[in-house]
C-alpha positions, 0 to 999 in steps of 0.5 A, a space after each residue: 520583799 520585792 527589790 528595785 532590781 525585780 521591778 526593772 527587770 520583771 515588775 511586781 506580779 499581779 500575785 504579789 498585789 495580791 498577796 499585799 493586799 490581802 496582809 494589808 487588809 488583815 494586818 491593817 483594818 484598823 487604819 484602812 477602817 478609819 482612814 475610809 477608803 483615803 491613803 496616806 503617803 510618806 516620802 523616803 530616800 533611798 528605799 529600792 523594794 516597791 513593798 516593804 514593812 518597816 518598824 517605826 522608831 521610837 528614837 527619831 531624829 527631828 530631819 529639820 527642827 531643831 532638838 530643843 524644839 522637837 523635844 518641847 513639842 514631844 513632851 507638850 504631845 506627850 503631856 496632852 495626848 500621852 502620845 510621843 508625837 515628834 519621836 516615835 510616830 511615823 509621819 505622813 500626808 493625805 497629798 503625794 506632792 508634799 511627801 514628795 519633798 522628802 523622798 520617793 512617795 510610798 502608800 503607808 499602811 500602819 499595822 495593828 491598833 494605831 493612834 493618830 495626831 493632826 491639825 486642820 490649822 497645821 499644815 507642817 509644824 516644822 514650818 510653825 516652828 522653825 525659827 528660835 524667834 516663832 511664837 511657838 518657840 517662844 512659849 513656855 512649856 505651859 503655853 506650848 501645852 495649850 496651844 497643843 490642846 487647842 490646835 491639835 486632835 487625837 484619834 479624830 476623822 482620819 479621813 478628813 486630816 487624810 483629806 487636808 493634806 496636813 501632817 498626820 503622826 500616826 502612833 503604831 509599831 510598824 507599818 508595811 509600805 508600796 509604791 505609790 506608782 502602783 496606784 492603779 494596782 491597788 485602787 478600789 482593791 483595798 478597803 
């Protein structure tokens, strides 16, 4: 992979665009397929290679809800769409300022078949269900499944849920990742 170090001292060569351009585009059709010429971001700290593939945890850790409510919600997915949203998706946005907020903004390209959860009314389910005292915390299990149901799709319009800025949980094994600062490099290149 290419290290920050290189990138200061020699940047990415025009070669190695290519090469990721070409693995992204075989590796990742099915994503570049339905996301319709639309990119995905995802915010990380700490990360110093411009391109990298990471694996996707099947564990994760809620980052800022609490576990109760993390786990309610992934049963509720995971009940309605048998999809295990909250822990073991990758979570990212069609808008770069909201990945922002979390690290360094990478595009995100999820390799091989992929599955996709998002709302048009949910912009962050975080900021729904932060407090003990919400009214999705507040639902039983039943309700939490329903108000799922009814605020939640799968595997519709990637490139509209791209397009809201909302955030999208995408279902997939592992994903390979590049700066967005090579925006140009990558533009019209890639579909």
């Amino acid at each position: 992979m290419i290290t920050f170090q290189k990138f200061l001292n020699e940047e990415i060569s025009p070669e190695d665009i290519k090469k990721f351009l070409k693995m992204a585009q075989h590796k990742a059709y099915s994503y570049l397929l339905a996301a319709q010429g639309q990119f995905c971001f995802r915010g990380m700290e700490d990360k110093k290679e411009i391109i990298f593939n990471k694996k996707v945890r099947k564990d994760r850790r809620p980052t800022d809800m609490s576990k109760t409510m993390s786990k309610r919600l992934d049963d509720a997915f995971n009940a309605v769409f048998d999809i295990r949203g909250r822990s073991q998706c990758v979570f990212v946005t069609g808008d770069e300022s909201t990945a922002i907020r979390y690290g360094d903004p990478y595009y995100i390209f999820p390799k091989g078949n992929i599955h996709w959860l998002w709302s048009e009314k949910v912009e962050d389910l975080f900021k729904i269900a932060k407090s003990k005292t919400s009214e999705v915390a507040k639902m039983d299990q039943d309700d939490l499944e329903y108000w799922v149901k009814t605020n939640y799709t799968k595997d519709q319009s990637l490139s509209k849920a791209i397009r809201s800025g909302n955030e999208i949980m995408i279902e997939c094994k592992n994903y390979m990742a590049i700066s967005s600062d090579y925006y140009d490099a990558i533009k019209g290149r890639i579909r």
